[in-house]
N, C-alpha and C positions, 0 to 999 in steps of 0.2 A: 753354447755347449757347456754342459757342468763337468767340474772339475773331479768327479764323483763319475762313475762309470752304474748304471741301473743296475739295481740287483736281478738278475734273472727270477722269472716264476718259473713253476712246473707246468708240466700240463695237467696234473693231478690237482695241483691247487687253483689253478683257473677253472677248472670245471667245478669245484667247491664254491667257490664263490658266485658264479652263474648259477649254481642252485640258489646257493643263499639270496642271492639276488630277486630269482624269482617268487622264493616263498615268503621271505621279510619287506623289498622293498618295491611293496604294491601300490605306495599312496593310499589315498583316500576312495575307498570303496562305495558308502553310500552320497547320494546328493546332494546333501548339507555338507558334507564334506567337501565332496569337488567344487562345489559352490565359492566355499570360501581359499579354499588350497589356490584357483585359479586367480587369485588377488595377490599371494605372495610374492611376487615377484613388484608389484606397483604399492608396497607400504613406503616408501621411500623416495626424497629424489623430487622431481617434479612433477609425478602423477599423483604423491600423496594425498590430493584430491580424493583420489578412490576409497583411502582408508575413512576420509572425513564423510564420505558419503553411504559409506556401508553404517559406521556410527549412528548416521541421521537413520538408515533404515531401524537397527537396534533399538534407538530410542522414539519407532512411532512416527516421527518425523518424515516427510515428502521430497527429497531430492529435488522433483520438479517445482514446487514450491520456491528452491533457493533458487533455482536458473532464470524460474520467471522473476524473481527478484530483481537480479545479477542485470538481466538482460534489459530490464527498464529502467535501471540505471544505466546502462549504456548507452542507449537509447537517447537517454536525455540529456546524459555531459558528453557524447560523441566521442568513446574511447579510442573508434578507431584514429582519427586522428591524429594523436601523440602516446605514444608507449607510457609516461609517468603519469598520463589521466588515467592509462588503460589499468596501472597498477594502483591506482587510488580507489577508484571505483570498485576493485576487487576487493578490497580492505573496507570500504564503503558496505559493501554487500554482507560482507561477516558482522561486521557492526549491528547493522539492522538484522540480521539474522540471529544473533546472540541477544540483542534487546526481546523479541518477540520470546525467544526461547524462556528468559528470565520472566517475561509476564505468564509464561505457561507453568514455571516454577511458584509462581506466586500465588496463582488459583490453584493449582493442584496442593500447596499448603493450604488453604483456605478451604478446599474440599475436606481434604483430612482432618482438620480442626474440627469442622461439622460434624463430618465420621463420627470423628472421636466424643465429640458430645451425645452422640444419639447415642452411642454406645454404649457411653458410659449407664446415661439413663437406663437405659433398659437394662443394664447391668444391677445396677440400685432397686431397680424393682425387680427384679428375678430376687435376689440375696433379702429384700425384707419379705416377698413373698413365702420364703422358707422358715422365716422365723415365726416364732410360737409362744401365745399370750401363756403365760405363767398363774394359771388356777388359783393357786393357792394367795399371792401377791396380788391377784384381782378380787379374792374376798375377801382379803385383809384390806387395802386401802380404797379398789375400786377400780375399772379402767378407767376411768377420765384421770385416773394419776401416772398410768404404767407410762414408760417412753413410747413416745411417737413413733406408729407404723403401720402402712398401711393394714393390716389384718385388728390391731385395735381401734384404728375409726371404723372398720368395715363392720365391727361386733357393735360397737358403740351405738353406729346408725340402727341397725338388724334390732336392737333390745327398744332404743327410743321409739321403732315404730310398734313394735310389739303392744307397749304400753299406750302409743295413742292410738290404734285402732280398738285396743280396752276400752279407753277414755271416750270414743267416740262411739262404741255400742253399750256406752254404763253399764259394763261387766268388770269391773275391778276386781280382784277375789285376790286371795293372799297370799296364791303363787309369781303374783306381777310382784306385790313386796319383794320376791325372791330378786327379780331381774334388776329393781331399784337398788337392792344394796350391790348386787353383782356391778352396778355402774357404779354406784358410789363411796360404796364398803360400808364398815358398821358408823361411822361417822363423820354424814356427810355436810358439804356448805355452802353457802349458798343457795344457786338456783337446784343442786342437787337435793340439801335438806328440805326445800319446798316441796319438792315433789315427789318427795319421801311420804310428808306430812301431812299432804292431797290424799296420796294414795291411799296411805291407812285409813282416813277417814271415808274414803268412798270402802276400802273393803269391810270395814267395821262401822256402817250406817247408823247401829245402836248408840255408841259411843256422842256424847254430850262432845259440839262444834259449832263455833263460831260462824261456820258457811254453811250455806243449806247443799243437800246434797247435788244440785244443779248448779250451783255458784259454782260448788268445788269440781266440780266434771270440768265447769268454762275455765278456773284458772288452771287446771291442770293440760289440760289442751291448751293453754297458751304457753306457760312454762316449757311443754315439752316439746313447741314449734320453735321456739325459740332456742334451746339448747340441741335441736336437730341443724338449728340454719348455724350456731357458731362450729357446731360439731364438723357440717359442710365445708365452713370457710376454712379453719382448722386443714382441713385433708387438702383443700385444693391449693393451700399455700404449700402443705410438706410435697407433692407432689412437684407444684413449680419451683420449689425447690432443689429436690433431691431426686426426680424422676422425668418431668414434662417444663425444663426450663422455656420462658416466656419467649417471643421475638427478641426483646431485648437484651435476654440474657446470652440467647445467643448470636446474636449482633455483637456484644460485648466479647466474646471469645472471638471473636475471628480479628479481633485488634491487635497489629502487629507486639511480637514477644522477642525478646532476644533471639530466636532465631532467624528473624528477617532482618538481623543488624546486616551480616554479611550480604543478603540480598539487596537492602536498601543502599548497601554500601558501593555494590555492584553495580545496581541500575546507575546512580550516580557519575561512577566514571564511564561509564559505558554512553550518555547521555549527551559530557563533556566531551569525549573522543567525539564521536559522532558529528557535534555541533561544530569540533574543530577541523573534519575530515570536510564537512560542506563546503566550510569559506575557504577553502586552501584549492577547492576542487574550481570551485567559482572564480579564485582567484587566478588559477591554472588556463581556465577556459578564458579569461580577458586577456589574458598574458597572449595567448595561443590567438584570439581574434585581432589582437593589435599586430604581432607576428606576422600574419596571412596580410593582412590589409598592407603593410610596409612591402611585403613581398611581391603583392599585387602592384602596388605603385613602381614600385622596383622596375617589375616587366613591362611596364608600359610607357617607363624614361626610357628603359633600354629600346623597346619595341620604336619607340619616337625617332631615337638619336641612331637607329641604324637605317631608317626610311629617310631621315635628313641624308644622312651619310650618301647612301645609293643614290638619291637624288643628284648631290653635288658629283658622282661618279661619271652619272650619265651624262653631264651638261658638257664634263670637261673630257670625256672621250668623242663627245658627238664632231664633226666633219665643219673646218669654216667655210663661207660663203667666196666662190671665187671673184678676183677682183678683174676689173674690164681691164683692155688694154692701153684704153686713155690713162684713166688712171696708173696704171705698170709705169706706161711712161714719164708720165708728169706729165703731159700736156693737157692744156685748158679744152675743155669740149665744149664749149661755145660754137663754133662753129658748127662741128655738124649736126650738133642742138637744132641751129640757126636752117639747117639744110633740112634736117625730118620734117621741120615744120611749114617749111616750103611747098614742100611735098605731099605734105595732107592736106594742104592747102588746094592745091592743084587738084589731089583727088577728089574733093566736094565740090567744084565748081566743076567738074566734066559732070559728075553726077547731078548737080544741078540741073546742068543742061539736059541730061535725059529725061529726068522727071516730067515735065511740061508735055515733052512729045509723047511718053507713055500715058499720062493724065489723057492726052488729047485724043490718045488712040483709043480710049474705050470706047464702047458703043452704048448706044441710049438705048437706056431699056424702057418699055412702055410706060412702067411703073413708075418713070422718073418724075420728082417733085419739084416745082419752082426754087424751094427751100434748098433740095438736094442741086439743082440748077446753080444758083446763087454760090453755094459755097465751093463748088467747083471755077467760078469765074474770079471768087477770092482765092483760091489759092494756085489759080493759072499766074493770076497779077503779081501774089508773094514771091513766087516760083520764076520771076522774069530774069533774065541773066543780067550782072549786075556789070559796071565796065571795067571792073578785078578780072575779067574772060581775058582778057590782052595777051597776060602772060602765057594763057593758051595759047592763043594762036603764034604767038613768039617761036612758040617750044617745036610748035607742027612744024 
């Protein structure tokens, strides 16, 4: 009882608060709310399992997953057994459950890396696709001088074909001059001044030249295969470059970066815990089989030395053999030792005597055999009273 007496309510303020009650403390209303509201009570303690398991749902992860883990390790180091395997093997199970987790973290960086590279390409080609060749800088110097992008190799190619389908129906005329400086500007080098120099002379046929006007058609159609195939090569590198990198380029990005320090650093110990969680576990289960086996023996000295025991129980409550009353007395039984045997004595010689007469009183049956004859007159003769009968007749 407290030392403090309750303050009295009203009954005005108790029915205020039973409103208030009912209109502010409703809980959680929709589904996803009672969902999770009915966990509060198990964040804590030794169900916080629950919270670890709602986690694995949040992040994707299969709860069942972990049990069927959990459960074939137990399975295999026999937790029921001893409470300190049962507590290993749970520790055990997080272990192998955080390693796989960290190889999911690993590809899913190695995803993202990829991501990020496709991305970015296509990011570099959207951004040059908006840029815009410069007119005036491509009649002054030429495109084959402007910075590389795609829209001036695409004009580059677009002009070179132009001139060699000229080239290739001998219609040169003086507006291809236009397209040749627009590639080259007003002074060009190289294979460009070549085919400057081609040109004019096929569009100005009158004009005194060294090549006849089909010489110059063949090198100018080679010139300008050849300045289309470096023009190619050209695009296909800025593009594996800065747009459509190679397999190897992007094999190369996905090579651990400072960020998989902590990961690498993680698998590690997680690797070493693990391999020290086996042999303790291993070490636990022979501890435990020698245990059992001692115990075993145990009950079977005990089980031996209590069947000895009962044994010697029996022997010395069991009943002795009563003694005669010659012996009680101490006297010598010789005597009537002396007299039993007298006595059986006498009895085989009266029975002697009967046998012969019962022998003699059978009757002869038809059937009888000289042989059967014969062993009957031996054992008449065996059977003759011998002169030990005396004492019989004594005794009559």
């Amino acid at each position: 009882m407290g030392l403090t007496k309750p303050t009295p309510v009203s009954e005005k303020k108790a029915a205020a608060s039973r409103r208030n009650a009912q209109q502010h403390s409703t809980g959680p209303r929709t589904e996803a709310g009672k969902e999770r509201s009915r966990l509060n009570a198990l964040q804590f303690g030794i169900y916080s399992t629950i919270r670890t398991r709602v986690a694995m749902i949040e992040l994707g992860e299969n709860p069942d997953e972990f049990d069927d883990v959990r459960d074939r390790l137990r399975t295999c180091y026999g937790y029921h057994e001893d409470p300190l395997i049962a507590a290993e093997v749970e520790e055990l199970a997080w272990l192998l459950w955080r390693k796989q987790r960290l190889e999911r973290s690993r590809d899913a960086m190695l995803v993202e890396a990829k991501r990020r590279a496709d991305t970015e390409g296509r990011r570099h080609e959207r951004e040059f696709s908006r840029e815009t060749i410069d007119l005036e800088a491509a009649a002054r110097v030429g495109l084959r001088r402007l910075k590389d992008s795609p829209p001036v190799f695409e004009r580059t190619l677009n002009v070179l074909k132009i001139v060699q389908e000229a080239a290739q129906a001998g219609q040169i005329r003086a507006d291809h001059l236009m397209h040749v400086r627009y590639l080259y500007g007003e002074e060009p080098a190289g294979t460009g001044a070549s085919i400057k120099r081609l040109c004019e002379q096929l569009a100005h046929p009158e004009a005194a030249a060294e090549e006849t006007p089909e010489k110059a058609r063949q090198l100018l159609l080679t010139f300008v295969e050849m300045e289309t195939l470096q023009v190619e090569a050209e695009y296909a590198l800025f593009r594996e470059d800065h747009i459509e990198p190679s397999m190897w380029a992007r094999n190369a990005r996905l090579a651990p970066d400072e960020e998989w320090t902590q990961l690498i650093r993680e698998g590690y110990h997680l690797d070493r815990a693990i391999d020290r969680k086996v042999a303790l576990l291993m070490k636990l289960r022979a501890e435990l089989r020698k245990q059992q086996q001692w115990e075993r023996e145990q009950e079977e000295a005990e089980a031996e030395a209590a069947g000895e025991w009962e044994t010697s129980e029996s022997e010395a409550a069991a009943p002795a053999a009563p003694e005669s009353p010659a012996a009680a007395s101490g006297s010598s039984p010789a005597p009537a030792t002396a007299e039993a045997s007298q006595a059986t004595a006498e009895d085989t010689l009266v029975t002697a005597e009967a046998t012969p007469a019962a022998v003699d009183s059978e009757p002869a049956t038809a059937d009888s055999s000289p042989a059967v004859e014969d062993q009957r007159d031996l054992r008449r003769e065996g059977e003759a009273p011998s002169p030990r009968a005396t004492p019989v007749e004594k005794r009559e």
